[in-house]
N, C-alpha and C positions, 0 to 999 in steps of 0.2 A: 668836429662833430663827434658829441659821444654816440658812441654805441653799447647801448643796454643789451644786457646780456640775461635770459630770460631761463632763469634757475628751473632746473629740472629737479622735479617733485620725486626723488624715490619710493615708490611703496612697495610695501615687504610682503611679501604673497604668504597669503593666510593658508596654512595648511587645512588639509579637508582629508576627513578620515574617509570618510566616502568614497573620495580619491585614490587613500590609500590601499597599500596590501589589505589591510586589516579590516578595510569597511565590510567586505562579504563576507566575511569570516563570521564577523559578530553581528551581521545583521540575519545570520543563519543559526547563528549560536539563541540569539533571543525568539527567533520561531520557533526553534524546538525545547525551551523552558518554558513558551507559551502553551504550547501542545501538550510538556507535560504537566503543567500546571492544572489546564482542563482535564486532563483525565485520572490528576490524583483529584481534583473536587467533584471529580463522577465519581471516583472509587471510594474516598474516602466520608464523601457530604453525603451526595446524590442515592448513591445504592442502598447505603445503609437507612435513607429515611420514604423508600419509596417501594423499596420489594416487601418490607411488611406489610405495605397496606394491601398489598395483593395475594398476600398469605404465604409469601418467600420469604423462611430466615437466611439472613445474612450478614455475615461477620467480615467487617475491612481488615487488610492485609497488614500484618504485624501489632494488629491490638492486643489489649491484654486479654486474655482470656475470664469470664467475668465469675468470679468466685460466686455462685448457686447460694441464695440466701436462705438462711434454715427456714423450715415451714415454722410458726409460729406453732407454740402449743397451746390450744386452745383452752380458756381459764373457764373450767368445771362451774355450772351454777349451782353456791351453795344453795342446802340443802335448808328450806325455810327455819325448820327448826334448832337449824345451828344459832340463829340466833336469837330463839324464842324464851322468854323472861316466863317461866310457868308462875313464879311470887307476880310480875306486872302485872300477867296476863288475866290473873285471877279479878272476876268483881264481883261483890256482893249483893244485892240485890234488895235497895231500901228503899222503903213508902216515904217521901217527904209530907204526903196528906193524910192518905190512908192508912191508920195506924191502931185499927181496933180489930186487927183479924188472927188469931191464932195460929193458924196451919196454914201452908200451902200446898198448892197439888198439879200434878200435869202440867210442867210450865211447858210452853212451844214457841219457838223463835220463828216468825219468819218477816222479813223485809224491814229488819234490825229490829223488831220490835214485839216484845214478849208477852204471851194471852197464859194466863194460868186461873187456877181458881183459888180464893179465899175462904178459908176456913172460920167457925165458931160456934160458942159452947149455944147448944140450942136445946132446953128440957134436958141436959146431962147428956148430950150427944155431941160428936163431931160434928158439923153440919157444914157441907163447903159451897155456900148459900150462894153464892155472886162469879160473877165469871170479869176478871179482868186486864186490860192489854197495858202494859207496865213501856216505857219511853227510857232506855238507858241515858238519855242523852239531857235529860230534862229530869230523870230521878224523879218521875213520879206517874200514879196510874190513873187510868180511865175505868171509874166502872162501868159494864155495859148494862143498858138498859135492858136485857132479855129476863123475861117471866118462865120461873122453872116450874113445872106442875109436879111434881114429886119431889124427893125427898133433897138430893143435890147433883150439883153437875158434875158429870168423870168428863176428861178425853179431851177436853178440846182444841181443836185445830183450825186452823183459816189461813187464807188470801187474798188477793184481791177482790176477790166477788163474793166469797163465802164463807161463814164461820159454821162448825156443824161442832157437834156434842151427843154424850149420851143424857139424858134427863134420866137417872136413876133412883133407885127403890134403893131402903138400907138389905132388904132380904133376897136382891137379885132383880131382874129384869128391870123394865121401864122404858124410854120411846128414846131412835136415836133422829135429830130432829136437824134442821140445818135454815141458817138464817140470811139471809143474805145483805151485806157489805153495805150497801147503797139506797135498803131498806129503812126509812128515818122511824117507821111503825116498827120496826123488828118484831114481823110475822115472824112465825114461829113454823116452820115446814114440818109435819113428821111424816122421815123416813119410813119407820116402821116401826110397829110397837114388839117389845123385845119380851119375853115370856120365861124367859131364863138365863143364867150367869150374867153377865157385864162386860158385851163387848165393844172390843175400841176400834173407833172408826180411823180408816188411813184415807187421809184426804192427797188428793192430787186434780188441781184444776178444778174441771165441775164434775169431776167422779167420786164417790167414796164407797172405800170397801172393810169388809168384815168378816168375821168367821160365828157364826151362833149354832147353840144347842137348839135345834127343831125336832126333838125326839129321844127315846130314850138309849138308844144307841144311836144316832143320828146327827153329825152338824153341818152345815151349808154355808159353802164360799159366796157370799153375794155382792156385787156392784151395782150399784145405785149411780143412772144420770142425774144431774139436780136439776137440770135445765128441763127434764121432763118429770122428772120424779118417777123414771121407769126404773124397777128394781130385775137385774138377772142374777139366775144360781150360777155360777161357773163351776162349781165343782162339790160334792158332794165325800162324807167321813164314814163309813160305815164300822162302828164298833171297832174304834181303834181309836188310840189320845191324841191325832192329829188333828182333831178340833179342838184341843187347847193351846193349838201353834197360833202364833200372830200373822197374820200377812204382812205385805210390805211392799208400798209402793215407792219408788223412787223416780224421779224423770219420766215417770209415766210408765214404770216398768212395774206389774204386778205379780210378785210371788209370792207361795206357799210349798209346803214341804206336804206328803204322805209316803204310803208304804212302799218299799219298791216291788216286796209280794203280798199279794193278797191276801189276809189271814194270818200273817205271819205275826210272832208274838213281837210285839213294842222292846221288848227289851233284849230280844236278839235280831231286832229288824235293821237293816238298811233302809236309808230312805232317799227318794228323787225331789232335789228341787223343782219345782215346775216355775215356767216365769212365760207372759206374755204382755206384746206391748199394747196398751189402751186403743181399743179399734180398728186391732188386727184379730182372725181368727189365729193363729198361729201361735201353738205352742211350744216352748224349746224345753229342755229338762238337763238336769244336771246330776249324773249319779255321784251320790255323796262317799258312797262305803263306809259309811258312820251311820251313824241316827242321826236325826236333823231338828232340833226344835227352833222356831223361832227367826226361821231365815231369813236374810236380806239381802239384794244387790243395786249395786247403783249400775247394773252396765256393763262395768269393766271386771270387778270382784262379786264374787257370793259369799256371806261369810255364814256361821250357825254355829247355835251349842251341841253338844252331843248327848243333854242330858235336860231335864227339865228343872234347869236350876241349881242343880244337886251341889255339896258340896268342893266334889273332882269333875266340877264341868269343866269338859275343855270346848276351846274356843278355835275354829276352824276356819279357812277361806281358801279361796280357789279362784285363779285367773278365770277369766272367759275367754282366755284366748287355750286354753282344754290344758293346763298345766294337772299335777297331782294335789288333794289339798293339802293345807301346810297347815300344822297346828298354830298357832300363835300363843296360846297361854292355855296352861290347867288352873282346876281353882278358880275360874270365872264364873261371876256370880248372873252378872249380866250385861249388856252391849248393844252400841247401836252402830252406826254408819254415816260418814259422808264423803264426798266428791274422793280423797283420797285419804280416807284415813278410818281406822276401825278405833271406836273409845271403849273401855270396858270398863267393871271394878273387880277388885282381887285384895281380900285381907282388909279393906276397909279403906281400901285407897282407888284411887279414878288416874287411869294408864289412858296413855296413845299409841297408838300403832299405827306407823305409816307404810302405806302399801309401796312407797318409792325403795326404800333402803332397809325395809324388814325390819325396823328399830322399833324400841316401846320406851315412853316417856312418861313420868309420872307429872299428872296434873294438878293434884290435890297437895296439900301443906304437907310438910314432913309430920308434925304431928295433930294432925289435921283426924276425923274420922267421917269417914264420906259414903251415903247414902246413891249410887246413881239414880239419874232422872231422866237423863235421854237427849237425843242427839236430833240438834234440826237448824236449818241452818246455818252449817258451819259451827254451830255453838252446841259445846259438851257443857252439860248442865247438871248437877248435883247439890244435895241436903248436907250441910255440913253438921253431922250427928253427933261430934265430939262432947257439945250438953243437949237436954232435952225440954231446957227452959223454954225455949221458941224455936220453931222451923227458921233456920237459916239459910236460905237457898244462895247458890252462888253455882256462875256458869266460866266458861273460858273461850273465847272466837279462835278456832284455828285456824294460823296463816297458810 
């Protein structure tokens, strides 16, 4: 009988680190890179994105330290006229229909679009018969239908709702009248009937204002509502040449210039601006320490001649915020104003002066000879006199 003999399976004992020395060791070694793992990703993740938001700076331990980026320097905005074409800038001002008028007169800019009068030969006279509003855009005019009862129209000016004028006499006086915009009859309003010199109305909104001879030493600052046709004195000239000063409204700012003493003679007087705003009583004043003909402000500036035109007129202005004034040019013949900038002529030529950086820039052609005509929105406007074959009117929009 055999006997089977029933083999013994050896197996070989798997070691177990667990078991071993080494199992606590490294299972103590990995908690504590656990541990610290958490608390560099508190230190290093966590802090840094969670104390800012609670208004805690906080810098993680061995960063770099962050190099402070320069403050940027901030790029100056040039100055419009740095890059103003005065040869572009310039336009002439041609009738494509209207092409039988001689002369022009009083041009006025407002809401891009130019009202002047046209001129012609009438019985061996000038006669500047017709009033009309000129389209740069379209190069051509409107004449207006208004009936003038005298001789021809000076001055005129408009807006949205109103066109007003003087209706003058060739020997002085005659009616200063005002039509209104939306009127298809162009009724004819008159202001008032005028008895002496030719004065020019300064229109603002539904007010216009004027300076007239009412006596023989005597002239009177007056504003006229249109919407009532109620006329007041504001201020009165007694025998002294500041009733041959202009007023000047701007933005609804109305000023005039007189004596700053009483009596004093004209030609060694100082004079006060006076200036108030349309439907306030309040008057603010500006002492000049010059003479003052002819002043104006938009506001911010006051500017005026020191002479009545003369050939050594110099041309002055003066912050409102109470600075000294600053002459600006001798030799000015005459000037107007707008938002910032004073336009004059001097030698036969048309300057700009800008109130930003005190600079003066010649408007007119190098050999150009220029007549000023006046300043209104935004456009300096002048007669280019260089012949005298035809009135050549040409203006410039500053930027």
């Amino acid at each position: 009988m055999k006997r089977y003999h029933r083999r013994r399976r050896s197996r070989r004992r798997r070691s177990s680190l667990s078991a071993s020395n080494w199992g606590p060791i490294l299972a103590l070694s990995g908690t504590v890179l656990g541990i610290i793992a958490v608390i560099a990703l508190v230190i290093f993740v966590g802090l840094p994105k969670l104390l800012p938001l609670i208004g805690i700076s906080y810098r993680a331990p061995f960063s770099p330290t962050p190099t402070p980026a320069p403050t940027p320097a901030p790029t100056p905005t040039p100055n419009p006229m740095e890059l103003f074409d005065a040869n572009a800038a310039e336009t002439e001002v041609v009738f494509n229909e209207i092409k039988d008028y001689k002369w022009f007169g009083d041009p006025y800019f407002y809401g891009g679009k130019l009202m002047l009068t046209g001129g012609k030969l009438v019985d061996g006279k000038a006669v500047m018969s017709d009033l009309m509003i000129w389209d740069p855009e379209l190069r051509s005019a409107e004449k207006l239908d208004i009936q003038r009862e005298n001789t021809h129209f000076m001055f005129p000016k408009f807006n949205d709702a109103w066109i007003v004028y003087l209706d003058a006499n060739f020997d002085g006086g005659g009616k200063l009248c005002a039509v209104k915009r939306d009127d298809a009859q162009h009724t004819v309003n008159v202001i008032k009937t005028v008895y002496a010199g030719q004065p020019e109305p300064m229109l603002y909104e539904h007010y216009i204002a004027w300076i007239e001879r009412t006596g023989t030493r005597m002239d009177k600052l007056f504003l006229c509502d249109l919407d009532t046709l109620e006329t007041t004195t504001l201020h009165m000239f007694s025998n002294n040449s500041y009733g041959q000063s202009l007023p000047c409204i701007i933005d609804g700012v109305l000023v005039w210039a007189d004596a700053e003493t009483t009596g004093s003679n004209d030609a060694d007087d100082t004079s006060v601006i006076y200036s108030v705003k349309l439907g306030s009583s309040r008057i603010e004043s500006i002492h000049t320490g010059t003479y003052a003909h002819d002043p104006m402000s938009n506001g911010s500036y006051a500017a005026w001649l020191d002479s009545h035109h003369a050939p050594d007129a110099k041309l002055y202005c003066i912050s409102a915020a109470g600075s000294e004034p600053h002459m600006v040019e001798a030799g000015v013949v005459q000037f107007g104003m707008g938002k910032d900038f004073l336009a004059y002529s001097k030698d036969e030529a048309i300057y700009l002066y800008r109130f930003d950086n005190k600079k003066s820039y010649k408007l007119s052609g190098e050999y150009e000879k220029a007549q000023f005509m006046g300043v209104s929105d935004s456009h300096v406007i002048w007669m280019d006199v260089t012949t005298r074959e035809r009135d050549i009117l040409k203006y410039s929009e500053v930027p």
